[in-house]
C-alpha positions as CSV (number, residue, x, y, z in Angstrom):
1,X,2.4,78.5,-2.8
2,X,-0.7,76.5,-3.0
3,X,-0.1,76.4,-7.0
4,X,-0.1,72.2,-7.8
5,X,2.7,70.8,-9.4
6,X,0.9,68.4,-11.6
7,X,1.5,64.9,-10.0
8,X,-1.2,62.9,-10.3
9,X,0.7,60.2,-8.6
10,X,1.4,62.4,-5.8
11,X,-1.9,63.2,-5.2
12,X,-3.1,59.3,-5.8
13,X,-0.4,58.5,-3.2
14,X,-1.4,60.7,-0.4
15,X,-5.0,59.7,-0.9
16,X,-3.9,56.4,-0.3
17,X,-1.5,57.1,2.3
18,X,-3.7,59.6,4.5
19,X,-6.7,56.4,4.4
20,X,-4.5,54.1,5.6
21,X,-2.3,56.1,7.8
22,X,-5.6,57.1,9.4
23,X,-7.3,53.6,9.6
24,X,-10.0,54.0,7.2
25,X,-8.5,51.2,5.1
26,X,-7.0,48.0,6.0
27,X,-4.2,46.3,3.7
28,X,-5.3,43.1,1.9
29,X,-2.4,41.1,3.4
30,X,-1.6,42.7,7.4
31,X,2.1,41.3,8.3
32,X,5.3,42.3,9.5
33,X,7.0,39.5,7.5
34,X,9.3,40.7,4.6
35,X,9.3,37.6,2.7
36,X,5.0,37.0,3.1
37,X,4.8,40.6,1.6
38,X,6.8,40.0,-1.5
39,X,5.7,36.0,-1.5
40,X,1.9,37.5,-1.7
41,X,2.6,40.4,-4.3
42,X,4.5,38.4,-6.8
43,X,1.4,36.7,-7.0
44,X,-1.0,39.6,-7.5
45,X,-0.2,41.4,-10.4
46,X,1.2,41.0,-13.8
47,X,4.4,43.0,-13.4
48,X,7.8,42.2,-11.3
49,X,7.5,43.8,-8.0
50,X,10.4,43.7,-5.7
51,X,11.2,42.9,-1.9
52,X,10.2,45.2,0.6
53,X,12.7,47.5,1.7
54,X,13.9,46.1,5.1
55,X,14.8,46.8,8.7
56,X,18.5,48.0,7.8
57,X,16.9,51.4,6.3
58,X,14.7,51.5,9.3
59,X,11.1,50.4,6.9
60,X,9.3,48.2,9.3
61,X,7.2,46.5,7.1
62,X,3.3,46.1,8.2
63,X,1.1,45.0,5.2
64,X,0.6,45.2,1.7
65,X,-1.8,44.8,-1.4
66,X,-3.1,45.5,-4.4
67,X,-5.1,48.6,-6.0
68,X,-6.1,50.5,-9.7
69,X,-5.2,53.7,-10.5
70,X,-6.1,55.3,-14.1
71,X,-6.7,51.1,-15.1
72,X,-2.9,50.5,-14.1
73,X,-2.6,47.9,-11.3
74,X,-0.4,48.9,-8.8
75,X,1.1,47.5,-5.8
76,X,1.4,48.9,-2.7
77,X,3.5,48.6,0.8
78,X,3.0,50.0,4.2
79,X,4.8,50.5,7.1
80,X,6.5,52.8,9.7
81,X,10.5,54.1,9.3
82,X,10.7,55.0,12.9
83,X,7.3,56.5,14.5
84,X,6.8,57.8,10.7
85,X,3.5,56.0,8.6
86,X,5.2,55.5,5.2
87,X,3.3,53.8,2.2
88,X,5.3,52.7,-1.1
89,X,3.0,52.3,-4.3
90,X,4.5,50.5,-7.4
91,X,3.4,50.7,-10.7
92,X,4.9,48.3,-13.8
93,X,7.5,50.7,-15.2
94,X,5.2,51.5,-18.6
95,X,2.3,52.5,-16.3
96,X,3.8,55.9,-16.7
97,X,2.0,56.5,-20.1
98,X,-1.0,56.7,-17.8
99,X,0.6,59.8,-15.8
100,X,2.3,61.9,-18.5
101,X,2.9,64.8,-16.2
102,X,5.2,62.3,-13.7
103,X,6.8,61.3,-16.5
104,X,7.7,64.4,-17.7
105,X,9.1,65.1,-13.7
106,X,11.3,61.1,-13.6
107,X,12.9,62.1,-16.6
108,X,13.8,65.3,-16.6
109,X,14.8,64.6,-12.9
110,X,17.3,62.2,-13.6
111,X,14.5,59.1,-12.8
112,X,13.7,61.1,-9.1
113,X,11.5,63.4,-8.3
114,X,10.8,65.0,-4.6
115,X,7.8,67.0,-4.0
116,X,5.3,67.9,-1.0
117,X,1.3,66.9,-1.4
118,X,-0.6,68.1,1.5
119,X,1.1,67.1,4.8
120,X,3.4,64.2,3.5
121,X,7.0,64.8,1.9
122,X,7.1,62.5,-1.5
123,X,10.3,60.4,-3.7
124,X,9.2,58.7,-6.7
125,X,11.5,57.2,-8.9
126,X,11.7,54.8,-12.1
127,X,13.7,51.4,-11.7
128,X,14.4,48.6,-14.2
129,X,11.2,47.2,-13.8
130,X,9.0,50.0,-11.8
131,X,7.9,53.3,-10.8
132,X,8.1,53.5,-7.3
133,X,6.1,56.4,-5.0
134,X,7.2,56.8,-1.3
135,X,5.5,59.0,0.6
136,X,4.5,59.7,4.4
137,X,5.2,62.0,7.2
138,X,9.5,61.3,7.2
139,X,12.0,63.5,5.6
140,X,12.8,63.3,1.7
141,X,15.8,61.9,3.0
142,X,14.6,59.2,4.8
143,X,12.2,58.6,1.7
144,X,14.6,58.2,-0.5
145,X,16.9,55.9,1.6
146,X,13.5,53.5,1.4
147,X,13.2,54.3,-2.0
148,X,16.6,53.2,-3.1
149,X,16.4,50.3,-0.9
150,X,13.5,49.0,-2.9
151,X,14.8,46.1,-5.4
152,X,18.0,46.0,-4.3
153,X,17.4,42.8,-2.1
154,X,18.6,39.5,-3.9
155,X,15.9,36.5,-3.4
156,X,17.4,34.1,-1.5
157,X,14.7,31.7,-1.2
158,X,15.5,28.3,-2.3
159,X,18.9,29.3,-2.3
């Protein structure tokens, strides 16, 4: 106990979460709109980010923006599953060069890794295009249910 487990994106992640769950930082773009969210961040960094995960896995979208960690621009979502605060981070899928340690957990883990940093339960997990960090005060489970909803929305603007 108490001995860390060497995620740096774990502890990058609860940083972030535990400022914004607390109100000591506002996200660049404040709306409960699905589509504003992923309109705005498609436009903001030079990766593919996907669509917020939505209502039918209980993430209640409430903002987004945009952030640098270790020089890696990285994406991030907020919102509430439930009562739960519950931030998503993503990173373009070769920031994980930056984060050796993580990388060494997402692949020997199958491409998911679970793990605890302070008072918020963590998933992370690599997809085609990302690495993807959800973390806040709900259950792995639930965190993982928003994690694997991430991406797997279809655009159907224009459509």
């Amino acid at each position: 106990k108490g001995q860390p487990h060497g995620s740096e994106l774990a502890v990058v992640a609860a940083d972030w979460h535990e400022s914004w769950s607390q109100g000591a930082l506002e996200p660049d773009l404040v709306s409960e709109s699905d589509e504003l969210v992923d309109h705005y961040l498609k436009g903001q960094v030079p990766f593919r980010v996907h669509c917020p995960p939505r209502k039918d896995v209980n993430f209640a979208v409430a903002g987004a923006g945009v952030r640098t960690v270790k020089n890696q621009p990285a994406a991030y979502i907020v919102g509430k599953v439930d009562e739960a605060s519950v931030s998503i981070l993503v990173f373009a899928r070769n920031s994980l060069d930056a984060f050796p340690a993580d990388r060494s957990h997402l692949t020997q883990g199958g491409g998911r890794h679970r793990c605890r940093e302070r008072a918020y339960q963590m998933v992370s997990g690599v997809t085609a295009d990302n690495v993807v960090v959800v973390i806040g005060e709900a259950e792995p489970e639930v965190l993982e249910k928003v994690l694997n909803a991430y991406g797997s929305y279809h655009d159907t603007r224009g459509a």
